[in-house]
ROFI-231599 format. One line per 3 residues: number of its first residue (from 1); for each residue x, y, z of C-alpha. Coordinates in steps of 0.001 Angstrom, whole numbers. Each point is the difference from the previous one (the first is absolute). Layout:
% residues N
NUM> X,Y,Z  ...;
END
This chain:
% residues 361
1> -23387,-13836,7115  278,1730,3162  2260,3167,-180;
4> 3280,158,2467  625,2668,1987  3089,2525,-1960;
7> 2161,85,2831  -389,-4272,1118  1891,-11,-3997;
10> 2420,2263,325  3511,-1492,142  1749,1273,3231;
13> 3447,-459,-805  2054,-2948,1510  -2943,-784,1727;
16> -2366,-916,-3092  140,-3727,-771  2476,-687,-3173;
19> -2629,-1363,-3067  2910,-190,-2909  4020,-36,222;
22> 1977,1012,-2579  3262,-1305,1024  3604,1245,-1557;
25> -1361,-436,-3591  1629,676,-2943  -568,68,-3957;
28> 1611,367,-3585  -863,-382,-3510  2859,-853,-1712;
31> 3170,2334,974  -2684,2126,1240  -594,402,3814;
34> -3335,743,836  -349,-499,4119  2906,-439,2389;
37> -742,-1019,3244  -3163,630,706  -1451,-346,3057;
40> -3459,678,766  -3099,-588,2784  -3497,637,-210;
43> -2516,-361,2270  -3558,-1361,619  -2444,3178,-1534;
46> 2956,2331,-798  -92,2026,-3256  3716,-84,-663;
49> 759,1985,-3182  3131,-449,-2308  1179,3389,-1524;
52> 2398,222,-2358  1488,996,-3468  -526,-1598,-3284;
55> 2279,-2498,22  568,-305,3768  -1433,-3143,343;
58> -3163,-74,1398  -2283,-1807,-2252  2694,-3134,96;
61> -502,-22,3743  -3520,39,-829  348,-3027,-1744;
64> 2096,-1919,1873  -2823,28,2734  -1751,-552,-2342;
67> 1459,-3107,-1547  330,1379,-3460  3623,133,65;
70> 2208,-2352,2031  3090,1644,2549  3202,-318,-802;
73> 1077,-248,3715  -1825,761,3413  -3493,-1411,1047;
76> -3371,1265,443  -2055,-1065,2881  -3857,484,873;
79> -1428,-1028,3351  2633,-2534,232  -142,-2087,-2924;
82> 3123,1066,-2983  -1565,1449,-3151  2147,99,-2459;
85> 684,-3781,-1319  -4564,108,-128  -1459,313,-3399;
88> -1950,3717,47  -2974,-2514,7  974,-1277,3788;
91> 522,3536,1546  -2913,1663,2191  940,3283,-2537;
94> -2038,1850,-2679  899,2676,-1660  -1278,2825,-2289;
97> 1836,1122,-2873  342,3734,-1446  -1736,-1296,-3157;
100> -3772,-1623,1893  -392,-2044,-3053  -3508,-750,803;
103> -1912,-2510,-3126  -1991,2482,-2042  -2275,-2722,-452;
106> -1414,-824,3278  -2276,1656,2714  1950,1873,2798;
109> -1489,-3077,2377  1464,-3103,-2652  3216,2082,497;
112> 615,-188,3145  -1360,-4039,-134  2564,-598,-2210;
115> 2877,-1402,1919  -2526,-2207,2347  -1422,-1523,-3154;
118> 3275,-447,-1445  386,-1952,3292  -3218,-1958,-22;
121> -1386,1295,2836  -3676,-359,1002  -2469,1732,-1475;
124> -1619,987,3188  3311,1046,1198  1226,1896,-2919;
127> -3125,2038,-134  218,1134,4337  3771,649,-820;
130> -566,2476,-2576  -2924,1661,1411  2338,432,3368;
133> 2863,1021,-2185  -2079,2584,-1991  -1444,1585,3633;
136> 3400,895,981  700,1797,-3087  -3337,1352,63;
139> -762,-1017,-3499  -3066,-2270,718  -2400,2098,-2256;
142> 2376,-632,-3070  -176,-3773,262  -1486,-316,-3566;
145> 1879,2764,-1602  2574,-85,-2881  3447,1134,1338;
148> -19,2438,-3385  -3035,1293,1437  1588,1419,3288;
151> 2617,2548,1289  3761,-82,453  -572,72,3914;
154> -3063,-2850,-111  2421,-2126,-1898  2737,-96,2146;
157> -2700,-705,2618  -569,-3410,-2267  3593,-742,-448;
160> 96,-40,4383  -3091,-2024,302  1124,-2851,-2250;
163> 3479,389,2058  -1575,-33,3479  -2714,-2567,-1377;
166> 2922,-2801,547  287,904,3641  4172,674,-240;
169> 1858,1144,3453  1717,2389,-2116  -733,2268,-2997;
172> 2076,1662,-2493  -635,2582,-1932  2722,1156,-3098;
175> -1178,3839,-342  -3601,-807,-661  -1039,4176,-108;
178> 2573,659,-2528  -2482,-16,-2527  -2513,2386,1101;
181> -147,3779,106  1204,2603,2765  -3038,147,1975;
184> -1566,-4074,-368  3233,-471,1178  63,2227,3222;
187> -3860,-1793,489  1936,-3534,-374  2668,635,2531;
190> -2397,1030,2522  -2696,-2786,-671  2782,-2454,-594;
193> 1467,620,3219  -3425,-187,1604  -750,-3135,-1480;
196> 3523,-1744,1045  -1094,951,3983  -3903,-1606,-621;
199> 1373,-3371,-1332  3295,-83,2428  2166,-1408,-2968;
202> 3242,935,-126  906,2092,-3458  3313,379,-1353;
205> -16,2871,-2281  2668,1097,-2477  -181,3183,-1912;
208> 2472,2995,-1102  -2130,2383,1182  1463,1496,3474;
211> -3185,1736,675  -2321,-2929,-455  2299,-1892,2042;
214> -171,2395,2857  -3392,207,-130  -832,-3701,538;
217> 2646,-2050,1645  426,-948,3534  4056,-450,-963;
220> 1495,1084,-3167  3270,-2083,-1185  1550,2116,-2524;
223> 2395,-1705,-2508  3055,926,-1718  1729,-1216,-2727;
226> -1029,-3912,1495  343,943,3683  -2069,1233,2552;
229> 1573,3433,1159  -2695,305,3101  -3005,-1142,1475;
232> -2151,1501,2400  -3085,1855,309  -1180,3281,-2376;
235> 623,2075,2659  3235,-1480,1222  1545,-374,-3406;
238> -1197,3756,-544  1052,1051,3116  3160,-1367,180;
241> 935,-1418,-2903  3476,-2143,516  1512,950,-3606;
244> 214,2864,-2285  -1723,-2262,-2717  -2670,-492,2485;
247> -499,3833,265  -98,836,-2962  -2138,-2570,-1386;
250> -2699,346,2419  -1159,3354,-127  2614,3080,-99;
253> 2775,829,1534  3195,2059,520  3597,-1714,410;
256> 2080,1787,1779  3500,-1260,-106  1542,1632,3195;
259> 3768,-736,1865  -878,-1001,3773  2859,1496,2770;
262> -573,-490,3453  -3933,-336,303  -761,2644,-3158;
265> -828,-707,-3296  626,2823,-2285  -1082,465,-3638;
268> 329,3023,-2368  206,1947,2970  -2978,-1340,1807;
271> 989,-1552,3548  -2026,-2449,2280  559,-2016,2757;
274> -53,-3748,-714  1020,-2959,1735  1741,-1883,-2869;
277> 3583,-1151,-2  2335,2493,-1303  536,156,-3925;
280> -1875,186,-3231  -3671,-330,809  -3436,479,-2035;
283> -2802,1411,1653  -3592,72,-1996  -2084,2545,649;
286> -3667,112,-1256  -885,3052,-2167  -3163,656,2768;
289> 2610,-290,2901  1593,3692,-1128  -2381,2642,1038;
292> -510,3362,163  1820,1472,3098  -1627,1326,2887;
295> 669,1012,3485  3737,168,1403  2584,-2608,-1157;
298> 1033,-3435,2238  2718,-2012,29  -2699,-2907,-1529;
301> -973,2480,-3296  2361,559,-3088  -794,2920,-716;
304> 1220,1846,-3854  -510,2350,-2856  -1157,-1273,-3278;
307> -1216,1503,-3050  -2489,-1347,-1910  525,-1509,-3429;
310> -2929,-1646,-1016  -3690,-933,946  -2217,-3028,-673;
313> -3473,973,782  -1597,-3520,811  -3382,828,1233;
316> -433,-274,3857  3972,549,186  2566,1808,-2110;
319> 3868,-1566,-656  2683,2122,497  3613,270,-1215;
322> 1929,2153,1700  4290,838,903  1258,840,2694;
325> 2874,2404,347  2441,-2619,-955  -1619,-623,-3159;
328> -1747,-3298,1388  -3317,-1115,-1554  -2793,-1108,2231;
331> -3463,-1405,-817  -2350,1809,2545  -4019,-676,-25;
334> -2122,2465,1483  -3997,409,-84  -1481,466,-3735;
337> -1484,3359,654  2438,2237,1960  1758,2875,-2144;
340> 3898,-1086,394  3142,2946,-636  2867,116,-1622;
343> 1947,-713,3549  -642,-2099,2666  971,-777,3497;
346> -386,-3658,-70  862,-2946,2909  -415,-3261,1037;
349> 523,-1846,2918  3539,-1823,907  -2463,-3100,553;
352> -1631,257,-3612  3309,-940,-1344  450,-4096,-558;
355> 2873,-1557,-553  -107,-2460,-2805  2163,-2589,-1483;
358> 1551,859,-3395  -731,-3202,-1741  1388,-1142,-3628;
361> -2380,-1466,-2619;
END
């Protein structure tokens, strides 16, 4: 199978053609609410991962693509035919579970045949379809091997090929590196997301790891409490995140909950020019955005005082808590290896600090 240039499958915004809709869904078990109005698009070859809490959802929007669990309202749409009154059986969509619950007793290649035989398809055919399937997970040496007899990492390779061995527009995966250790995982993300360009498939992701998630995704749609609090890019909803829950949950941050008058927000006695409405406002301001000062003040730097309280030494960078005169705590990261005082003159630029939404749960 001929291998597609990266950037002819990246999704490019509005302009990427829509593959699956996800339109004003909702679902509840019992008295239990579990999605509200969920509204979703993916599109053709976009790696679309859904972040979230345990408990926020995400594998029950899994399986309502999937077909495993039926909505309670809303539709869901795929290159426009309506998914969700289709048997799982009818939908173009595979997907590989967190537990890869390959059969012991067969060969790595009988694995992977499994779901064509199942099907009664040709011999001839079966065998070309699980040869191509096992080339794209590079696994075509371990044909005859016993899943027992191979890694973590080569068996999640399996689980894909007898996924993408059914030829599905769309695949999803429900945390399928959970399982392994640290560093197969790091290995997985990157050869995962390598594999997901070769094939052009479009992968739907969900995991609670905010890391892996940045790591991989073309969009991220992070989920709270059964609704999606944003959507956008990892470096958009880094960036700018549009809620305090969104700051905080991706990466680190510090909330600053200033009083806007006239064009200035002010907060524990550090001022900045803004161009939010007057009023209660909160700004988030990434711990790497605050800096050691240097060079003569501007209007665009906050500049301060701060003492320092604690450190985190984190390898190539260090974590900082510090207070400023005020007695406000700040989380400030700074390179791993540089010798830090007691007292600092710290600041960060009047455009570092994002307003965000404060958002209830």
């Amino acid at each position: 199978m001929g291998t597609k240039p990266i950037a002819a499958l990246a999704p490019a915004g509005a302009e990427a053609k829509s593959l699956l809709s996800v339109r004003s869904v909702a679902k509840r078990f019992g008295s239990n609410v579990v999605l509200r109005n969920i509204s979703l698009d993916v599109a053709e070859g976009e790696f679309l991962s859904i972040l979230g809490e345990s408990g926020s959802g995400k594998t029950t929007l899994l399986r309502l693509i999937a077909g495993f669990e039926r909505c309670d309202s809303g539709e869901i749409w795929m290159t426009g035919e309506r998914l969700d009154p289709l048997p799982p059986y009818k939908r173009q969509v595979n997907t590989v579970f967190q537990s890869y619950a390959l059969f012991p007793h067969l060969s790595v290649f009988d694995n992977v045949a499994y779901g064509l035989r199942v099907q009664k398809a040709p011999a001839i055919e079966v065998k070309g379809r699980v040869e191509q399937a096992l080339a794209m997970v590079k696994m075509s040496s371990f044909a005859n091997a016993s899943p027992e007899k191979i890694s973590g990492g080569q068996q999640q390779r399996v689980a894909l090929a007898r996924a993408l061995v059914n030829r599905p527009k769309l695949l999803l995966l429900d945390e399928p590196l959970s399982a392994l250790d640290a560093n197969l995982r790091r290995q997985m993300q990157v050869e995962l997301k390598v594999l997901q360009r070769e094939i052009g498939i479009a992968f739907v992701f969900v995991t609670h790891d905010q890391e892996e998630a940045m790591t991989m995704s073309d969009r991220i749609a992070l989920l709270r409490s059964g609704e999606l609090e944003q959507v956008a890019t990892p470096r958009e909803i880094y960036a700018r995140p549009a809620t305090a829950y969104t700051a905080q949950f991706i990466g680190q941050t510090n909330l600053l909950h200033a009083h806007v008058t006239a064009g200035i927000a002010e907060c524990a006695g550090l001022r900045w020019s803004t161009s939010e409405p007057d009023g209660p406002t909160t700004f988030s301001v990434r711990p790497e955005s605050i800096v050691a000062a240097s060079g003569a003040s501007s209007n665009g730097l906050v500049r301060f005082h701060a003492t320092v309280l604690s450190q985190l030494f984190q390898g190539a960078a260090q974590l900082l808590q510090v207070e400023t005169a005020s007695g406000y705590r700040l989380n400030v990261r700074m390179p791993g290896g540089k010798t830090v005082a007691s007292g600092l003159e710290l600041e960060f630029a009047a455009s570092d600090a994002v307003r965000v939404r404060e958002t209830q749960a």
